[in-house]
DOVEXGU-935435 format. One record per residue: residue number from 0; x, y, z of N, C-alpha, C, O in turn; residue in three letters. Coordinates in pm, whole numbers, plus 50000, padded with zeros to 5 digits. Layout:
(drennu NUM (X Y Z) (X Y Z) (X Y Z) (X Y Z) 'ALA'),
...
***
This chain:
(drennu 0 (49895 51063 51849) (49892 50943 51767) (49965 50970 51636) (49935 51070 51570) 'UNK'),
(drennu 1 (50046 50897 51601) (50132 50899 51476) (50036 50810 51346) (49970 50711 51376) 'UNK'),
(drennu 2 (50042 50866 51205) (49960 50810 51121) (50089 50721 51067) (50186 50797 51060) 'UNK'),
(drennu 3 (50128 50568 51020) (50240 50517 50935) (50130 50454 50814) (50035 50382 50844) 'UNK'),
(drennu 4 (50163 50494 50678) (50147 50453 50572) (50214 50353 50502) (50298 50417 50439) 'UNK'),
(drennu 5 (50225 50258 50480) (50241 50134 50435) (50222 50084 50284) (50143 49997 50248) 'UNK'),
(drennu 6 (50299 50146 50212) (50256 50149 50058) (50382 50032 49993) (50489 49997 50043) 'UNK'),
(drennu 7 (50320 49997 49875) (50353 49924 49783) (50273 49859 49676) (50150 49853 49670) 'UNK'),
(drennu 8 (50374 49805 49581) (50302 49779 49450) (50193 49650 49522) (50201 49617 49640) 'UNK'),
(drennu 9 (50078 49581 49410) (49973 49540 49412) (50053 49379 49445) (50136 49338 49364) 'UNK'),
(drennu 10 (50018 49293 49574) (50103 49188 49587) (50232 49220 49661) (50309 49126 49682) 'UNK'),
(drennu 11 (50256 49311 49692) (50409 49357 49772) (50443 49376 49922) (50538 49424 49984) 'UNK'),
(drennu 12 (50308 49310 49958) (50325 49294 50121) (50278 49401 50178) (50283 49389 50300) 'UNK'),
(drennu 13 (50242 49481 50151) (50144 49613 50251) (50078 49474 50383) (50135 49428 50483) 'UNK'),
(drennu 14 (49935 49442 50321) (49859 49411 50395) (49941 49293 50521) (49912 49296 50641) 'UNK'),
(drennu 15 (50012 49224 50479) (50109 49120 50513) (50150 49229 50665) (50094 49228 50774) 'UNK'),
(drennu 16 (50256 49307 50624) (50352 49381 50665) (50235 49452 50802) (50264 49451 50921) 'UNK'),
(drennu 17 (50139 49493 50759) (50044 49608 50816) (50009 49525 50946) (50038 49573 51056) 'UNK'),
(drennu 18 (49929 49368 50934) (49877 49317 51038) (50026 49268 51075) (49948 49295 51167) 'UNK'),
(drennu 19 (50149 49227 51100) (50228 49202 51163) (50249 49310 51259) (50255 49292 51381) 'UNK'),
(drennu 20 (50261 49427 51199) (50306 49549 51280) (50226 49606 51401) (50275 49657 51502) 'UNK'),
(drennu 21 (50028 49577 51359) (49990 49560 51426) (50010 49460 51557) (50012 49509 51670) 'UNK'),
(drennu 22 (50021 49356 51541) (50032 49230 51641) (50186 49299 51734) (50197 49270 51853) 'UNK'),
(drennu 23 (50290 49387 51668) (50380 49390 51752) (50381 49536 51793) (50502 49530 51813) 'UNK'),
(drennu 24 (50358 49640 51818) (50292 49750 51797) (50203 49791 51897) (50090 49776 51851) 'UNK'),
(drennu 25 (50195 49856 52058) (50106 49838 52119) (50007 49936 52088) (50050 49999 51992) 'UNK'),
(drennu 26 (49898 49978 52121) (49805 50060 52092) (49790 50063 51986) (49750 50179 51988) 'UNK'),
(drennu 27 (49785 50034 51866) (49735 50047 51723) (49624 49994 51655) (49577 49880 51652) 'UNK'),
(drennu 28 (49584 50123 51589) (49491 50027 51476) (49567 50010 51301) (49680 50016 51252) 'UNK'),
(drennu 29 (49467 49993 51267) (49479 49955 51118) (49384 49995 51031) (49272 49965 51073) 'UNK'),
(drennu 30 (49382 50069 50890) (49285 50057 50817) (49347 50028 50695) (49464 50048 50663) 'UNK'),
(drennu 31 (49214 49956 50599) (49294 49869 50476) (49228 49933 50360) (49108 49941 50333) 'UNK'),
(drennu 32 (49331 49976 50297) (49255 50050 50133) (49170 49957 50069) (49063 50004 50029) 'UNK'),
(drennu 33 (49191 49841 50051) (49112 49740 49968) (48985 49673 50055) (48909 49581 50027) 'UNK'),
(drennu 34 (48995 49757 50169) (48829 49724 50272) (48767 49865 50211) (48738 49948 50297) 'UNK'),
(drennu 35 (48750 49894 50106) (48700 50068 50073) (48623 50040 49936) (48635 49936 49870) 'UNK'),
(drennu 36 (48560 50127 49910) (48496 50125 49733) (48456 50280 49754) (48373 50341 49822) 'UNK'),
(drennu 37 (48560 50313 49658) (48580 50496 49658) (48508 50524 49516) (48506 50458 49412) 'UNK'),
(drennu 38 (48443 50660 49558) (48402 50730 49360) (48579 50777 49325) (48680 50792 49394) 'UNK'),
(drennu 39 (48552 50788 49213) (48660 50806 49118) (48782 50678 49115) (48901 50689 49084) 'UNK'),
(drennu 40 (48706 50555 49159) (48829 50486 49113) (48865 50437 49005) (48781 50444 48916) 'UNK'),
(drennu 41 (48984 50377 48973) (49069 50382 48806) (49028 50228 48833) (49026 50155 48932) 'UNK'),
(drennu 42 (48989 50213 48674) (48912 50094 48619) (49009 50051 48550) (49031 49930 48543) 'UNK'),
(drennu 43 (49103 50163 48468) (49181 50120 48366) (49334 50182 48369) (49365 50280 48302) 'UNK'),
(drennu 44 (49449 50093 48478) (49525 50185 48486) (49591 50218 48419) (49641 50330 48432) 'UNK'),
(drennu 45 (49634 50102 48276) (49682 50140 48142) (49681 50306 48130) (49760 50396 48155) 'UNK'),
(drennu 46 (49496 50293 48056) (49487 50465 48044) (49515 50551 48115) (49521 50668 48077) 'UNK'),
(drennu 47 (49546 50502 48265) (49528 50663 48347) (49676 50676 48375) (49700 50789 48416) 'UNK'),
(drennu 48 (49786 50597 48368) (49910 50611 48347) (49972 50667 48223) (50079 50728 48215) 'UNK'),
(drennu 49 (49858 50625 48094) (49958 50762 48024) (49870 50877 47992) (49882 50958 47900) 'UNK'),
(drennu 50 (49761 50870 48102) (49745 51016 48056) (49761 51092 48203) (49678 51175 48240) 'UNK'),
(drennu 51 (49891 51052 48290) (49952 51131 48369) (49942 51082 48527) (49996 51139 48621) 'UNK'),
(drennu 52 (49860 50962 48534) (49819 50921 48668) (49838 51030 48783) (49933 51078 48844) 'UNK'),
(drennu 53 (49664 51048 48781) (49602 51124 48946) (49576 51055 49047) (49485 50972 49043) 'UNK'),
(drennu 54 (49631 51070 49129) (49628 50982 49290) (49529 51060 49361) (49508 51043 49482) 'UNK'),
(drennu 55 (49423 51205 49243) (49357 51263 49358) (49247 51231 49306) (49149 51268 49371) 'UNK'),
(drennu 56 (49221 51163 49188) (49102 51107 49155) (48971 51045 49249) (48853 51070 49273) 'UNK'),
(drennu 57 (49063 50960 49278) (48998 50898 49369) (48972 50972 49493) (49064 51032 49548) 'UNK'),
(drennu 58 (48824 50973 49553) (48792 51042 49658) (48791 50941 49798) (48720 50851 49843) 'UNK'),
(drennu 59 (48909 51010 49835) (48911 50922 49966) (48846 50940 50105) (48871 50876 50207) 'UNK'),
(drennu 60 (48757 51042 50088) (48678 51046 50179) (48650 50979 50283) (48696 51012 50392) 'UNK'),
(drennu 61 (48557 50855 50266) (48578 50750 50371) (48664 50708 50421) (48646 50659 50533) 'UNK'),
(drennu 62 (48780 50708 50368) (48896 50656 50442) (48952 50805 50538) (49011 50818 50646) 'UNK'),
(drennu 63 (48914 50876 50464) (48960 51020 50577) (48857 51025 50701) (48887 51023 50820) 'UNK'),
(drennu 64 (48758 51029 50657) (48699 50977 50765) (48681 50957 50890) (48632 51018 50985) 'UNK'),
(drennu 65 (48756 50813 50862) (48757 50691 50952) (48931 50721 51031) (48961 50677 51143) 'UNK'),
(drennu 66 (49003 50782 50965) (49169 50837 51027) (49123 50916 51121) (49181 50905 51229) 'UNK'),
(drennu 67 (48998 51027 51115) (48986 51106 51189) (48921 51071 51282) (48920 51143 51382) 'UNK'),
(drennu 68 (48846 50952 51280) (48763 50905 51401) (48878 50860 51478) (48874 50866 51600) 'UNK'),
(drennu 69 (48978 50816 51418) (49041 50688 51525) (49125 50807 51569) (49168 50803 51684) 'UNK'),
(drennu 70 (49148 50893 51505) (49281 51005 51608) (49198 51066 51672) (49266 51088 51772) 'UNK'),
(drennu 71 (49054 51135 51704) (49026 51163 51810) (48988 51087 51873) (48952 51137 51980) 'UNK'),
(drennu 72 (48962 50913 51867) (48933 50803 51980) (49001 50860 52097) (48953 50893 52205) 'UNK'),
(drennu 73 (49144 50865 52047) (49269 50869 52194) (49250 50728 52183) (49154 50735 52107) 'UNK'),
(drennu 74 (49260 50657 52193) (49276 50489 52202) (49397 50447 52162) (49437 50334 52190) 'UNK'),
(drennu 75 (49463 50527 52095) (49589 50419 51989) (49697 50535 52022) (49692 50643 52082) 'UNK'),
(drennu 76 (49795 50462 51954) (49901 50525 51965) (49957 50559 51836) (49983 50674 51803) 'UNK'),
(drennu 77 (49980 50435 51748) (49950 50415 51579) (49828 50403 51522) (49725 50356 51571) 'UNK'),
(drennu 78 (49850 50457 51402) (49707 50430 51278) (49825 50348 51198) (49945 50370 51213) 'UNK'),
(drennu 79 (49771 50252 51114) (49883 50205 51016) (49746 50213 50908) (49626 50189 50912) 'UNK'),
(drennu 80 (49861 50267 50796) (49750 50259 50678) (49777 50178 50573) (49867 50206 50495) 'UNK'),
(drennu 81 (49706 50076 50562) (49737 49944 50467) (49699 50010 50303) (49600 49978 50236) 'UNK'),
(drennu 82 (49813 50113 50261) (49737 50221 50151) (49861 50235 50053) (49981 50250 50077) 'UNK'),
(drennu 83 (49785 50222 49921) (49936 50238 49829) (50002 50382 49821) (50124 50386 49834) 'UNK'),
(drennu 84 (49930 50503 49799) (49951 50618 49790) (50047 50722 49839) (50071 50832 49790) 'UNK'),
(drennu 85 (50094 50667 49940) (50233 50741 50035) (50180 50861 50031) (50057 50863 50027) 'UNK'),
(drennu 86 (50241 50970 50032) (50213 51103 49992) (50103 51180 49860) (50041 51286 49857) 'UNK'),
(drennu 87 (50112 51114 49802) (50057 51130 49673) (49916 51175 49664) (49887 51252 49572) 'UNK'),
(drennu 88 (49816 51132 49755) (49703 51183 49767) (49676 51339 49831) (49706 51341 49951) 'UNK'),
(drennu 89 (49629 51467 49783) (49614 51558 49890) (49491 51542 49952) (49460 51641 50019) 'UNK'),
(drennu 90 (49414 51453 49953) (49338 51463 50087) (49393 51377 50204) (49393 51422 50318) 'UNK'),
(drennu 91 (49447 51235 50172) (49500 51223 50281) (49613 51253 50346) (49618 51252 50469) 'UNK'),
(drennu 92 (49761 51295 50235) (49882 51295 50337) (49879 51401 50400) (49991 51432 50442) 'UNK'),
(drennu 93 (49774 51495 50435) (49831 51589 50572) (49790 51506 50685) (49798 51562 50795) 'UNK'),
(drennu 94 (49732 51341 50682) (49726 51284 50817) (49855 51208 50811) (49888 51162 50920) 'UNK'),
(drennu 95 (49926 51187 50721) (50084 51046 50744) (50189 51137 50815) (50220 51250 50778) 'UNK'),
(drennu 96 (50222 51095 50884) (50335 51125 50964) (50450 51061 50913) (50561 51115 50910) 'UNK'),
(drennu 97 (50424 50946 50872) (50521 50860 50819) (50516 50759 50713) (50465 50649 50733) 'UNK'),
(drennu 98 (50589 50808 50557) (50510 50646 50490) (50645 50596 50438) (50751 50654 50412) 'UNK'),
(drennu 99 (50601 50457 50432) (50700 50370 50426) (50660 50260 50279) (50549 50208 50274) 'UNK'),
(drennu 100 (50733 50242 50201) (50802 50208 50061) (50833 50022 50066) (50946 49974 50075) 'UNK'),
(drennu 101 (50720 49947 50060) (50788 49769 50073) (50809 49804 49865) (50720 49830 49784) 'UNK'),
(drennu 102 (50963 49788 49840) (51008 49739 49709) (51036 49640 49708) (51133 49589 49765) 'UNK'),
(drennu 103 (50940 49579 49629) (50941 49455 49572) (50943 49453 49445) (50891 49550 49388) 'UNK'),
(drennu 104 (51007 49339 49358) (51055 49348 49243) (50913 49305 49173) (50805 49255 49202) 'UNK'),
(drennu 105 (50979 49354 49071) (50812 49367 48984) (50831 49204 48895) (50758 49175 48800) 'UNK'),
(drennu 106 (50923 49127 48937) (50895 49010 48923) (50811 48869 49049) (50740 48771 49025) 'UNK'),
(drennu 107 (50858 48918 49156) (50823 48906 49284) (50662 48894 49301) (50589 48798 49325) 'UNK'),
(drennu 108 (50639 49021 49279) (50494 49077 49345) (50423 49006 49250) (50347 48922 49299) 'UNK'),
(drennu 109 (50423 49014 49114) (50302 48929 48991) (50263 48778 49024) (50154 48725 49006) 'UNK'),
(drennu 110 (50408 48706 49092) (50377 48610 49194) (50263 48603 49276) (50158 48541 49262) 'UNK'),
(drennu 111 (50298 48667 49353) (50251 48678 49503) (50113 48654 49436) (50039 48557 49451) 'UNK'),
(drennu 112 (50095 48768 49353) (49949 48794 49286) (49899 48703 49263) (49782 48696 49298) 'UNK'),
(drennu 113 (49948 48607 49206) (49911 48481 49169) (49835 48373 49256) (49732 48308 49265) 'UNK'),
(drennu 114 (49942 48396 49309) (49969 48239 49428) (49849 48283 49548) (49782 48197 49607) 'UNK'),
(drennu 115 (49837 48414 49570) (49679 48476 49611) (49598 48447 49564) (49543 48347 49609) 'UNK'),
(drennu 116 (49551 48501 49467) (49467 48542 49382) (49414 48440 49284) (49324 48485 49213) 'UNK'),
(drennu 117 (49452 48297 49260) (49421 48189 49171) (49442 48098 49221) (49462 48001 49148) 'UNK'),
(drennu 118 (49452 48074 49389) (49407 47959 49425) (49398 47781 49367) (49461 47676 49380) 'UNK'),
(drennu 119 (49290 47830 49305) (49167 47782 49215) (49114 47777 49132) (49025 47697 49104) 'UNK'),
(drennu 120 (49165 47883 49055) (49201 47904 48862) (49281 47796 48802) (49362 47716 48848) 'UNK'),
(drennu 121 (49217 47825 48644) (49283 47705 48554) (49384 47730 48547) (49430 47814 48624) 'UNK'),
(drennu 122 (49471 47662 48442) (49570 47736 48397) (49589 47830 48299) (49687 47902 48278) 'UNK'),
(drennu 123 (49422 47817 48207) (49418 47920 48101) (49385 48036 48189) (49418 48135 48123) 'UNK'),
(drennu 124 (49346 48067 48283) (49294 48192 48349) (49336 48210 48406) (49294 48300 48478) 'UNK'),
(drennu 125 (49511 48127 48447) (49618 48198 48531) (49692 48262 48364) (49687 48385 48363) 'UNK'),
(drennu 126 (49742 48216 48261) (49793 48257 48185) (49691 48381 48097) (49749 48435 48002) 'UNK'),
(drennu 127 (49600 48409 48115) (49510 48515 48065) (49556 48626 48151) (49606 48734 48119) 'UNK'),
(drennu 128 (49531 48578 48265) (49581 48712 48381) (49701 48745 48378) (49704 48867 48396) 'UNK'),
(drennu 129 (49843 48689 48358) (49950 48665 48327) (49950 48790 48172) (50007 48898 48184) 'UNK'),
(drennu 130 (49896 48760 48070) (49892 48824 47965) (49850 48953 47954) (49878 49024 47857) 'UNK'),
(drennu 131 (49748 49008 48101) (49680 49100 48089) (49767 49215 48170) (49764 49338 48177) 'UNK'),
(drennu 132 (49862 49085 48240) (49923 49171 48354) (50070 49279 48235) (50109 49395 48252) 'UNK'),
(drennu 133 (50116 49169 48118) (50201 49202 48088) (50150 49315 47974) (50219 49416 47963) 'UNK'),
(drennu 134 (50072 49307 47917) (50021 49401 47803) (49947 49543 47886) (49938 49640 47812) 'UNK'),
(drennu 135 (49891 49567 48039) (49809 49664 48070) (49884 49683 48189) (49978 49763 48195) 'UNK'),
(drennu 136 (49840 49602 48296) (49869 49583 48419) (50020 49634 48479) (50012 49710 48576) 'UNK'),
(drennu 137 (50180 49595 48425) (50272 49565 48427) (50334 49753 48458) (50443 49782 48506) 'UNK'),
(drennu 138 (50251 49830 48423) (50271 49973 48326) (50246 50039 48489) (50342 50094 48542) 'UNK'),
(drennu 139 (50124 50030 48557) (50097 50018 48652) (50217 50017 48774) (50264 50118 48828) 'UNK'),
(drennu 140 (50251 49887 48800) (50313 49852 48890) (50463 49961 48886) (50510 50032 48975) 'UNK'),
(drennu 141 (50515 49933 48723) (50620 50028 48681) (50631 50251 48731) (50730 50324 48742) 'UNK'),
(drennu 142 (50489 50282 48744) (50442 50423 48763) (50444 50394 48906) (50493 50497 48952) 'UNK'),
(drennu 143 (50418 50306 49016) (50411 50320 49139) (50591 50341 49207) (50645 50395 49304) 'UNK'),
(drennu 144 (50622 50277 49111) (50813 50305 49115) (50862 50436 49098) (50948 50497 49162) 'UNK'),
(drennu 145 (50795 50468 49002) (50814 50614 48965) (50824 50747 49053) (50912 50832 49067) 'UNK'),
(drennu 146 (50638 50718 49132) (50570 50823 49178) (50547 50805 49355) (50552 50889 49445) 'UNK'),
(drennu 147 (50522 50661 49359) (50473 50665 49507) (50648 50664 49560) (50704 50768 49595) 'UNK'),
(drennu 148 (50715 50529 49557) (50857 50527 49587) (50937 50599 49648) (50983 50576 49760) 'UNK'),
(drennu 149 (50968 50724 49555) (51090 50826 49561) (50992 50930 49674) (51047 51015 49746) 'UNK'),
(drennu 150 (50851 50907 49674) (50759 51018 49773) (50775 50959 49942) (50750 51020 50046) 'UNK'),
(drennu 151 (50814 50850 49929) (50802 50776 50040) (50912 50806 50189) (51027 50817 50147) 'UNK'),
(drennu 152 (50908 50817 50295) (50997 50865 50386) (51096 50767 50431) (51197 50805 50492) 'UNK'),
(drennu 153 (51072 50632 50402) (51180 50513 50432) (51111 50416 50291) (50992 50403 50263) 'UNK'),
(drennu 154 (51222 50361 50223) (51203 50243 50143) (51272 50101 50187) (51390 50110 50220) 'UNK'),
(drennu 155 (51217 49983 50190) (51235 49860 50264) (51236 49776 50167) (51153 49797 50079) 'UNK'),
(drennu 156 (51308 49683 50152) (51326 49542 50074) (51268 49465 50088) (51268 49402 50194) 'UNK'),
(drennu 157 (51166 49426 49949) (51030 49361 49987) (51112 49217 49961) (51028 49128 49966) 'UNK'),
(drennu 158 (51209 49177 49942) (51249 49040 49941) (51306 49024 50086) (51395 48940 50100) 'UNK'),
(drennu 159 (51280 49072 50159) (51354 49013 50274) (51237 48962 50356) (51118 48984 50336) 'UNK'),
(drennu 160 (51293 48889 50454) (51188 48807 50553) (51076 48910 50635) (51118 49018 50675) 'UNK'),
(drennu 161 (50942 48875 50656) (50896 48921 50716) (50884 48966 50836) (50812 49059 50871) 'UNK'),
(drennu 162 (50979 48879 50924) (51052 48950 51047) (51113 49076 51053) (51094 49182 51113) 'UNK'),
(drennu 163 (51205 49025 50962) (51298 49114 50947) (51270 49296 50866) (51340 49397 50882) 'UNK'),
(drennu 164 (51157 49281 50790) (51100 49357 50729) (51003 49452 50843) (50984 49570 50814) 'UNK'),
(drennu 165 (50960 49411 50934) (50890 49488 51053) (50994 49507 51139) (50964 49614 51193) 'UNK'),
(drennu 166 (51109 49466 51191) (51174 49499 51280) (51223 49591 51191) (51291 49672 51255) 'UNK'),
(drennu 167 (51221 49622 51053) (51364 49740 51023) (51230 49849 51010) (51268 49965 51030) 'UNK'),
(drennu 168 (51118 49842 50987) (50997 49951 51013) (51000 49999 51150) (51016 50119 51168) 'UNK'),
(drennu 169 (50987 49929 51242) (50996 49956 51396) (51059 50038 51393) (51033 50157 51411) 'UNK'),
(drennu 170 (51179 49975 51364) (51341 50083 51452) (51323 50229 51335) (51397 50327 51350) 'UNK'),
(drennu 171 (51220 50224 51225) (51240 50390 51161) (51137 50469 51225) (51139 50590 51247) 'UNK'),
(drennu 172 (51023 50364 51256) (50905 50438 51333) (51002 50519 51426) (51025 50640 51424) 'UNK'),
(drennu 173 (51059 50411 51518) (51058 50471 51680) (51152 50611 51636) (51119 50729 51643) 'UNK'),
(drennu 174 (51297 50545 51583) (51383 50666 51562) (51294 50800 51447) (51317 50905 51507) 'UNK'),
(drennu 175 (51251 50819 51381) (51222 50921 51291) (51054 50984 51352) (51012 51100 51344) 'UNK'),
(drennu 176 (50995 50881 51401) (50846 50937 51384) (50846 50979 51593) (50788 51080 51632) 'UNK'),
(drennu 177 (50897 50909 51666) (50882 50922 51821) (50988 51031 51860) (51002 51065 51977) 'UNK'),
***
């Protein structure tokens, strides 16, 4: 069973990207970072970006876990990991076989965030979030460019169609990881 990691900034199509791949993808599962509540997670990524951002903070335990249940299932063929971290974690990347980079522009994704995420919000509490994104938040998204990105084994153009964005994952799976 091959592990594919599926990273990108917050809004950048991981989860999107992850259940498509599933649906086309035979034997696979899926697990989703944001189905998790880990000790050591960053409350404040402002601070933890300048004081050097640790991707090992966070104890991913449960999510290691649950990789290891599903690779000795034998059931699958793929794990896809709906996970920002690419490499960056040492407890999990000795399970990725393969992680893969959706860049999306850091104008793009604050969207997405939006148009998710506020539904149903005013407009003062879309423009609060908006403000929080640009003064704290923004710094964030900018360090995942930095660190996860350049760690990543294929990078993909998060502006392109979602078709088209799993068929060009496919063809790196099959060629690089099979």
């Amino acid at each position: 069973m091959k592990v594919i990691a599926v990273a990108a900034v917050t809004a950048g199509g991981k989860t999107t990207v992850v259940n498509e791949l599933k649906n086309k993808l035979p034997r696979t599962a899926a697990l989703h970072f944001d189905d998790y509540s880990f000790e050591g997670e960053v409350e404040d990524f402002y601070k933890a970006v300048l004081d050097g951002m640790d991707y090992n903070v966070w104890n991913l335990t449960p999510l290691e876990k649950d990789i290891i249940s599903i690779k000795n299932s034998g059931a699958y063929d793929y794990l896809l990991l709906d996970y920002p971290f690419a490499y960056r974690n040492d407890k999990i990347k000795k399970y990725i076989d393969f992680a893969v980079f959706i860049d999306t522009p850091l104008d793009i994704a604050p969207v997405r965030r939006v148009l998710r995420d506020h539904k149903n919000s005013t407009a003062d509490e879309i423009r609060s979030d908006m403000e929080t994104y640009l003064k704290y938040a923004g710094i964030a998204y900018v360090q995942m460019l930095k660190d996860i990105l350049p760690s990543s084994d294929r990078v993909v153009d998060g502006t392109k169609d979602l078709d088209t964005l799993v068929d060009e994952i496919i063809k790196a799976i099959t060629e690089v990881v099979n």
